[in-house]
C-alpha positions as CSV (number, residue, x, y, z in Angstrom):
1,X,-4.8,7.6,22.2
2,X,-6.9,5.8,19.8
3,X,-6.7,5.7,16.2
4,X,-9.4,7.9,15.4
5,X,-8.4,10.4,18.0
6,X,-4.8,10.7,16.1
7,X,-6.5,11.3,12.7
8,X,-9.4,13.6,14.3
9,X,-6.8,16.4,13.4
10,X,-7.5,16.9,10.1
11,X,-10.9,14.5,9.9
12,X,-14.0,16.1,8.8
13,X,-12.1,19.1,9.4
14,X,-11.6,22.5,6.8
15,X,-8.0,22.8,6.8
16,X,-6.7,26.3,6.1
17,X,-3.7,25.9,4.8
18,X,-0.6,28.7,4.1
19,X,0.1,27.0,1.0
20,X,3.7,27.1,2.4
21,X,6.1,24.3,3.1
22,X,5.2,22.8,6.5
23,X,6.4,19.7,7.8
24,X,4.6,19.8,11.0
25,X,1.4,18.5,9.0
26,X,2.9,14.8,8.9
27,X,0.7,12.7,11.0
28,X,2.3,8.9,12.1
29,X,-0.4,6.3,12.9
30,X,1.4,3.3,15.0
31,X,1.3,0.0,12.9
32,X,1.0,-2.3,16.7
33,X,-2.7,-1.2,16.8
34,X,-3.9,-4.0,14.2
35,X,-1.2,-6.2,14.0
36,X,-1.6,-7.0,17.8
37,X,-5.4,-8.1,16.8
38,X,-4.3,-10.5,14.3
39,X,-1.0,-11.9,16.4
40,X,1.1,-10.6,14.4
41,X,4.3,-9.8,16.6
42,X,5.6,-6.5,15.9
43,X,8.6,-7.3,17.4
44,X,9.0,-10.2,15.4
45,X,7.1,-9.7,12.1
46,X,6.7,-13.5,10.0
47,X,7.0,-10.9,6.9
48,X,9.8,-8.2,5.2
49,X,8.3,-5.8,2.7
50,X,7.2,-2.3,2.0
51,X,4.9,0.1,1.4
52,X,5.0,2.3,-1.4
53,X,3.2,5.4,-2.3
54,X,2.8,7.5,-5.6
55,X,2.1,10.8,-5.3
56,X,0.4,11.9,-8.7
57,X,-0.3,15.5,-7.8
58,X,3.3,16.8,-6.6
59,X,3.8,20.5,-7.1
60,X,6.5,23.2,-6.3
61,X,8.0,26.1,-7.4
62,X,11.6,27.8,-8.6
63,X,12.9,30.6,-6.7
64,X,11.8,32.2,-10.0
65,X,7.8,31.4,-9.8
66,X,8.4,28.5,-12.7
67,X,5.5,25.8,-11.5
68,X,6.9,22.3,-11.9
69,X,4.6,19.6,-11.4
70,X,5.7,15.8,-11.3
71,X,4.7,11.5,-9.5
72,X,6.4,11.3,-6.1
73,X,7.6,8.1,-5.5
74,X,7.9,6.8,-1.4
75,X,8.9,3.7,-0.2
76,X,9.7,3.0,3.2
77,X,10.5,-0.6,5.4
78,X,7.4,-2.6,6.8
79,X,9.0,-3.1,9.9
80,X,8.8,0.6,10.8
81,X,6.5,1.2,14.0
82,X,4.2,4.1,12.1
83,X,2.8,5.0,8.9
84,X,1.6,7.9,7.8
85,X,-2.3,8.9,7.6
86,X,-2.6,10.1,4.0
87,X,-4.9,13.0,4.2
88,X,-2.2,14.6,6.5
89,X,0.3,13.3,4.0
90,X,-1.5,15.4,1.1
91,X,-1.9,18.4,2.9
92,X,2.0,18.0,3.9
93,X,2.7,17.7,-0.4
94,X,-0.1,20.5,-0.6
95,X,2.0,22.9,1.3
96,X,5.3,22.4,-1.1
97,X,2.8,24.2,-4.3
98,X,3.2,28.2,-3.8
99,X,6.6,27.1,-2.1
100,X,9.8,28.7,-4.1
101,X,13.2,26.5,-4.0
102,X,16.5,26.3,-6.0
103,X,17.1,28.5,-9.0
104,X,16.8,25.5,-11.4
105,X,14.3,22.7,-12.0
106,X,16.8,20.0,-10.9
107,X,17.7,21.7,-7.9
108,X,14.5,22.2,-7.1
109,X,13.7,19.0,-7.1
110,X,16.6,18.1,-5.0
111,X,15.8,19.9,-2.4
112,X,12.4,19.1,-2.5
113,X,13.3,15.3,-1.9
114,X,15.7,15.8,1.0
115,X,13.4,17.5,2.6
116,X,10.5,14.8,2.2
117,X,12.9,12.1,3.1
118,X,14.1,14.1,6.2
119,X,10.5,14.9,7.7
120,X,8.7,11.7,6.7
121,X,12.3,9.8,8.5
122,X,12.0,12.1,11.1
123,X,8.1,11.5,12.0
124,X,7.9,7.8,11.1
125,X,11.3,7.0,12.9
126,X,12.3,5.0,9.5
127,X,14.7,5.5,6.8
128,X,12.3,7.0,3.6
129,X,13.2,7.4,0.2
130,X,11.8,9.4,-2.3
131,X,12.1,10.3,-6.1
132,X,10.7,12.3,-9.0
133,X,9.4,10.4,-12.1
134,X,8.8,12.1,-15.0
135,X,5.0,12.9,-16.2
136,X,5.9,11.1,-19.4
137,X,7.7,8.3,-18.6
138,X,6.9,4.7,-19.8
139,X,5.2,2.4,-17.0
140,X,7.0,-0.8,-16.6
141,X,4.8,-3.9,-16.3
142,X,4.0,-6.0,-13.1
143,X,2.9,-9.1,-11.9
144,X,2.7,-10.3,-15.6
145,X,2.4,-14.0,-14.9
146,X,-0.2,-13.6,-12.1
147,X,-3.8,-15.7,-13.5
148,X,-6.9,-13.8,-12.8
149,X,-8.4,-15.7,-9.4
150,X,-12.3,-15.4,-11.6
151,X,-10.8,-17.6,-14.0
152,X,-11.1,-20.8,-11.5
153,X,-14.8,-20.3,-10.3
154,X,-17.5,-19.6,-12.0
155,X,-19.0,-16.2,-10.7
156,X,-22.5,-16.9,-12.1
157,X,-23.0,-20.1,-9.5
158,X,-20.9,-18.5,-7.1
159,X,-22.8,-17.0,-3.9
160,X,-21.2,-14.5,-1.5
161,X,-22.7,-13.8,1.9
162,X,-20.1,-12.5,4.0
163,X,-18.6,-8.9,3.8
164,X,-16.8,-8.6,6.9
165,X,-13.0,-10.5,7.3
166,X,-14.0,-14.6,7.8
167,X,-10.9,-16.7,7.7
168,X,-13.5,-19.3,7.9
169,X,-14.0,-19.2,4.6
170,X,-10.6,-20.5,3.8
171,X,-10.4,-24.4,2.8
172,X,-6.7,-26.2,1.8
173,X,-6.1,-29.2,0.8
174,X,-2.9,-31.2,0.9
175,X,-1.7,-32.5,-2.6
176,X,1.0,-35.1,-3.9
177,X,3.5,-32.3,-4.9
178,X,4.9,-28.7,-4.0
179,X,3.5,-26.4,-6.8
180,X,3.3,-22.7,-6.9
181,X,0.5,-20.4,-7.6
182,X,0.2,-17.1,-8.9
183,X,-3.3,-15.9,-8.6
184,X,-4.6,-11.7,-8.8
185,X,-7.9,-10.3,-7.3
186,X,-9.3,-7.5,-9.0
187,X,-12.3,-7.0,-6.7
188,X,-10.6,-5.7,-3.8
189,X,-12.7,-3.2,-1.6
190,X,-12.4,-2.0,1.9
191,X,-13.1,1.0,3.5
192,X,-10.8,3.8,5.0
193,X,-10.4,3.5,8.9
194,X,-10.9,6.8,9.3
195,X,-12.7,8.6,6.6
196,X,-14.7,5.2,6.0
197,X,-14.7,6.1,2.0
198,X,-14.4,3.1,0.1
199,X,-10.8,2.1,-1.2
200,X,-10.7,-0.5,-4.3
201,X,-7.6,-2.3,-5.7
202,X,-6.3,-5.3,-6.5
203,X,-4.8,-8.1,-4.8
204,X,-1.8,-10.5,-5.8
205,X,-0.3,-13.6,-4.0
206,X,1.9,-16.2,-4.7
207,X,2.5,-18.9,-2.8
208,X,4.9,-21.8,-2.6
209,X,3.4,-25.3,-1.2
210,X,2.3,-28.9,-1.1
211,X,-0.4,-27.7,0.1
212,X,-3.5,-25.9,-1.6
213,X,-5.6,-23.4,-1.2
214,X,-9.3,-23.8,-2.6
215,X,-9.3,-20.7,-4.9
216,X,-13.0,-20.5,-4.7
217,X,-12.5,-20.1,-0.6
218,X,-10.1,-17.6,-1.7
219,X,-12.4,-15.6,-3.8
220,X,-15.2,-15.7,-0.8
221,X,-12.5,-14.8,1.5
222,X,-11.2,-11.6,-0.9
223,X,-14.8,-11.0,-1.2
224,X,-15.0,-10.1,2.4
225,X,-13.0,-6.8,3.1
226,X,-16.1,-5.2,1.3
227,X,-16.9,-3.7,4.7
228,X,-14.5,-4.1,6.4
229,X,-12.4,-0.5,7.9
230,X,-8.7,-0.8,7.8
231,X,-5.7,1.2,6.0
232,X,-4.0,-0.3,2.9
233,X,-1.2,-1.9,4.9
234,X,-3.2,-3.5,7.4
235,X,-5.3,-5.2,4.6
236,X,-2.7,-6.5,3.1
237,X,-1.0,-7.9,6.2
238,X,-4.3,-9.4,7.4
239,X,-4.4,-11.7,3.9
240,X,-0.3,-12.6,4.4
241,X,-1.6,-13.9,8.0
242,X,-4.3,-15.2,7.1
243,X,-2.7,-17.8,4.2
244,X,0.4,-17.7,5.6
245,X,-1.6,-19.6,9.0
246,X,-2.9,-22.2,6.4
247,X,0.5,-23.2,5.0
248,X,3.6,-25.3,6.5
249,X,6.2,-23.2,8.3
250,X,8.7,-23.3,5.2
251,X,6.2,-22.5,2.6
252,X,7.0,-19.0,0.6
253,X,4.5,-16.5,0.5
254,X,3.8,-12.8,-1.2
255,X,1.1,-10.5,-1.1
256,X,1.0,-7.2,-2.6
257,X,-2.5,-4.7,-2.5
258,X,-2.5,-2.3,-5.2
259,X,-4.9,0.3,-4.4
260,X,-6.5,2.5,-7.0
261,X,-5.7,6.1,-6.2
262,X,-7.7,8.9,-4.0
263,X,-6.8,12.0,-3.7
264,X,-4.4,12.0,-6.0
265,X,-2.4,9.3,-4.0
266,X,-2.3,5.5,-4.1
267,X,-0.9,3.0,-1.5
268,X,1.1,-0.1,-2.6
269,X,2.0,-2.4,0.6
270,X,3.9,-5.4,0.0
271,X,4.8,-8.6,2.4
272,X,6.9,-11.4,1.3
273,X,9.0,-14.4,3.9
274,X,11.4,-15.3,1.0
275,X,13.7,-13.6,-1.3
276,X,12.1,-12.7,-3.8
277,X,12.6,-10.3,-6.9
278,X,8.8,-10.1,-7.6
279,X,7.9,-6.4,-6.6
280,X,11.4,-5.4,-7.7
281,X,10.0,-3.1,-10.2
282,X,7.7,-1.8,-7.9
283,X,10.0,-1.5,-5.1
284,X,12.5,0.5,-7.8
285,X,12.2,4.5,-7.1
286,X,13.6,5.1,-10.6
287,X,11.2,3.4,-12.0
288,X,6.8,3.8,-13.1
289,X,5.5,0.1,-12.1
290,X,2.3,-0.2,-13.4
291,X,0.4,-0.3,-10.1
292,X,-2.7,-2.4,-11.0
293,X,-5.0,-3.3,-13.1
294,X,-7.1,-0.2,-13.0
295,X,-4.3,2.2,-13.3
């Protein structure tokens, strides 16, 4: 069954919902489907990471009828064979709002959380966590020391003609020395797979080597998801491959796409082949990262 076949549940669709709790909304979209395109081995990936998901729109309610509304928080492993299609993932939320549990907020809550872990594990065949953040708490900065990518070109000389994927694009260069780069994109735009409504966000990679990466052939390259249809994750997996192809087998390597949110959701997937503590803030349940630069 093709992609679009999976998703045609809910696509272009009016969904009548019971506004009750109903797990059986959960939709997982195999991962192979794209990676197989860009030899990427799912049974050996060349990356370990995660995606992560806030939820800005969560609602439930006390056995009593007391609304409480408050940022979801998902992460789950890379490595897992599915994701989850995130329309069906907001109509799944959707159906906790006129749902009553626990007598108290906290146990509310509680519940509320094993329930998403449970049916997101269950559908995705991967461990999920989840957590509540409060509405009010402080965001904790990311990705602090990354440079802005602009600042190596100059975008009035620059010309940009393609806006579909061209690993082309990309030029290296061997230097004298191993150095490491931090670099940001904040021009990030491809379109959903499905819905094919455009998804902006921001991109950040660092990268560990003796060899270079022309950071105007990076910025051309960046340029060209513009119309390009893929989910969140698969973007940022095809920009690992593609720089991780350019550089020497023991080189380190991160990505992380931060998406902007839609529909009250936003999708933060994360590949790294090194140990690295860079996304630990993000990666942290307990705690608001500030998830780009448009947030």
């Amino acid at each position: 069954m093709s992609i679009d076949d999976i998703a045609a549940r809910f696509l272009g669709k009016n969904v009548v919902l019971s506004g009750f709790y109903d797990p059986s909304l959960i939709v997982p979209i195999p991962r192979i489907d794209n990676r197989k395109k860009y030899n990427i081995d799912d049974d050996k990936l060349p990356f370990k990471g995660f995606d992560v998901w806030h939820a800005y729109e969560f609602s439930v309610l006390t056995e009593n009828g007391v609304p409480i509304t408050r940022v979801l928080k998902i992460k789950y492993n890379c490595d897992s064979k599915f994701i989850v299609e995130s329309k069906s993932l907001k109509l799944y939320l959707n159906s906790f709002n006129m749902s009553k549990f626990g007598k108290t907020i906290p146990e509310c809550l509680n519940i509320c959380k094993n329930l998403i872990e449970k049916d997101l594990s269950d559908k995705l065949l991967v461990k999920v966590q989840a957590n509540f953040l409060e509405n009010v708490s402080d965001r904790v900065e990311i990705f602090e020391d990354f440079e802005n990518i602009s600042e190596y070109i100059n975008q009035n000389d620059i010309v940009i003609t393609e806006y579909n994927e061209a690993p082309q694009i990309l030029q290296v260069q061997n230097s004298n020395s191993i150095s490491s780069y931090y670099l940001k994109f904040d021009s990030l735009r491809s379109n959903c797979r499905v819905t094919h409504q455009p998804d902006f966000g921001d991109v950040f990679i660092y990268y560990k080597s003796q060899k270079h990466i022309c950071e105007k052939s990076l910025f051309k390259y960046l340029c060209s998801f513009r119309s390009e249809y893929h989910f969140h994750e698969e973007c940022c997996e095809m920009i690992f491959k593609r720089v991780l192809d350019l550089l020497d087998k023991e080189d380190d390597l991160f990505v992380c796409a931060l998406y902007t949110r839609r529909g009250g959701i936003d999708i933060c997937p994360i590949r790294y082949n090194f140990e690295t503590n860079l996304a630990d803030n993000l990666i942290n349940l307990n705690k608001f990262a500030r998830c780009g630069i448009k947030q």
